[in-house]
C-alpha positions in Angstrom: -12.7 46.8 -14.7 -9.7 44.4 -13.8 -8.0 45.4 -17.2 -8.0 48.9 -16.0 -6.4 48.5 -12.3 -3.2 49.0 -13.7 -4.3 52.5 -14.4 -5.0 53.6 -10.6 -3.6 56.6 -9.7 -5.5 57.4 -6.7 -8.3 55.4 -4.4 -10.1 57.4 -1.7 -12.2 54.5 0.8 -14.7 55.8 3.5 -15.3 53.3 6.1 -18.2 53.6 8.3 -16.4 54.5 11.9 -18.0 56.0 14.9 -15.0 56.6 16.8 -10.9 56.7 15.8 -10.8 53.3 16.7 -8.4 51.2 14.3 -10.7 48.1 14.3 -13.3 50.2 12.9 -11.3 51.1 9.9 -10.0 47.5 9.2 -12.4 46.3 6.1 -11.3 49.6 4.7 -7.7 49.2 5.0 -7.9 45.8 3.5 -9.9 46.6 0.6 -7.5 49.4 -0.4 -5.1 46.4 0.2 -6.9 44.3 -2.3 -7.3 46.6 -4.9 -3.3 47.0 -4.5 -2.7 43.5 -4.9 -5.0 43.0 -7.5 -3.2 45.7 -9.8 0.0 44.4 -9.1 1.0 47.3 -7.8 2.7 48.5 -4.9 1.2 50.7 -2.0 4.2 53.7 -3.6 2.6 53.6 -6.2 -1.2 54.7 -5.3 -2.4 57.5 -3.7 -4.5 56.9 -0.9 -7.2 58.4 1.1 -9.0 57.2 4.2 -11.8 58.7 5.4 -14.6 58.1 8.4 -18.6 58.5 8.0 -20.7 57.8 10.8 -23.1 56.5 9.0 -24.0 52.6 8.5 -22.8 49.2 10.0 -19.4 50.1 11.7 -16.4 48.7 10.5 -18.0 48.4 6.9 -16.7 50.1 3.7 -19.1 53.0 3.1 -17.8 54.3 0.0 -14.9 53.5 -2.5 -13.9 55.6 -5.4 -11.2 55.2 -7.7 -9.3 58.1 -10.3 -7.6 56.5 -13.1 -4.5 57.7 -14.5 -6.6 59.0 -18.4 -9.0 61.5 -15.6 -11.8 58.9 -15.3 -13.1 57.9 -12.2 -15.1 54.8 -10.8 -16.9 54.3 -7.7 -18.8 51.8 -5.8 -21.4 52.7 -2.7 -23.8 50.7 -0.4 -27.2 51.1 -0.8 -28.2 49.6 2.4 -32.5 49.6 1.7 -31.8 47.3 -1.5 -28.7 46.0 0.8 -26.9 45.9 -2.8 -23.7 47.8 -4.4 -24.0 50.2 -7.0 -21.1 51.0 -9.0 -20.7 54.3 -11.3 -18.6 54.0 -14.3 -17.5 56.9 -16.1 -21.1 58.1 -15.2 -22.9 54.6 -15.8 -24.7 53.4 -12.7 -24.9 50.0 -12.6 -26.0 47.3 -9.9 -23.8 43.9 -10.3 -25.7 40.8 -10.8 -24.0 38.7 -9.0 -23.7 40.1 -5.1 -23.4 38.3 -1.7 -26.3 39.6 0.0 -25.3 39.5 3.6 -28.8 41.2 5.1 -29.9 37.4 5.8 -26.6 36.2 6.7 -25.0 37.0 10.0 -21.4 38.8 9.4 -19.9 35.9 11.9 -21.5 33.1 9.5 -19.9 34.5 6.5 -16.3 35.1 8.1 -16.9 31.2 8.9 -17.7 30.5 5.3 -14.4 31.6 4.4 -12.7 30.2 6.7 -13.4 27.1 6.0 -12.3 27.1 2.3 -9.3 24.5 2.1 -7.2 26.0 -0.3 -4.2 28.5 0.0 -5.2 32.1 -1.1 -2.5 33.8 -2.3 -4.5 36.7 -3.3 -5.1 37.1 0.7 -1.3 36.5 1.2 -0.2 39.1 -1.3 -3.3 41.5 0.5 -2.2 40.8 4.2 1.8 42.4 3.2 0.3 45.6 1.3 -2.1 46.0 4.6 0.0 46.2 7.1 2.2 48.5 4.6 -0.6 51.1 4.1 -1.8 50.9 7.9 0.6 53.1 9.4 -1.8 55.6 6.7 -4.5 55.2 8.9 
């Protein structure tokens, strides 16, 4: 899909929220961020849509689907039993084979993971600007 994120015309995250608190919307707001920078796009140039389920581990992404500027649409949604992503292509489901399961891993112990990495990530740099950008959205 990376060839295609030029093509974005409109990305709609639900993030799993119990209450209007902005930390519970925070993996959302970065992931849109992400997808921005990825794309090398600009948060103009997108239209966005946040949006709160109660359902699942707060402060998660619940839900992402993207529209594509040809009408086609992609989306990607837990499935917390298998504690995998399923992604829907054009109408292809599909689970990807390489996934970090974190059902045995405590979310603390994975934040550490990554901070520990050494070198400078400018995809995370590029994401940081777009995020606080597309948080006055939220």
């Amino acid at each position: 899909m990376r060839g295609r994120l030029r093509g974005v015309r409109r990305v709609r995250v639900t993030a799993c929220a119990k209450s209007n608190y902005f930390g519970e919307c925070v993996e959302s707001l970065l992931f849109a961020a992400w997808l921005t920078a990825q794309a090398g796009r600009d948060e103009e140039s997108i239209e966005y849509r946040f949006e709160r389920s109660a359902e699942g581990e707060t402060g998660s992404v619940a839900s992402v689907e993207i529209a594509f500027d040809d009408g086609t649409t992609a989306s990607i949604a837990r499935d917390r039993e298998r504690g995998v992503l399923v992604a829907n292509v054009g109408g292809e489901v599909t689970v990807p084979e390489s996934v970090t399961r974190t059902q045995q891993q405590r979310t603390d112990d994975l934040i550490v993971r990554q901070l520990k990495r050494t070198a400078r990530d400018g995809v995370l740099v590029k994401t940081l600007s777009v995020a606080a950008k597309l948080a006055k959205r939220l």
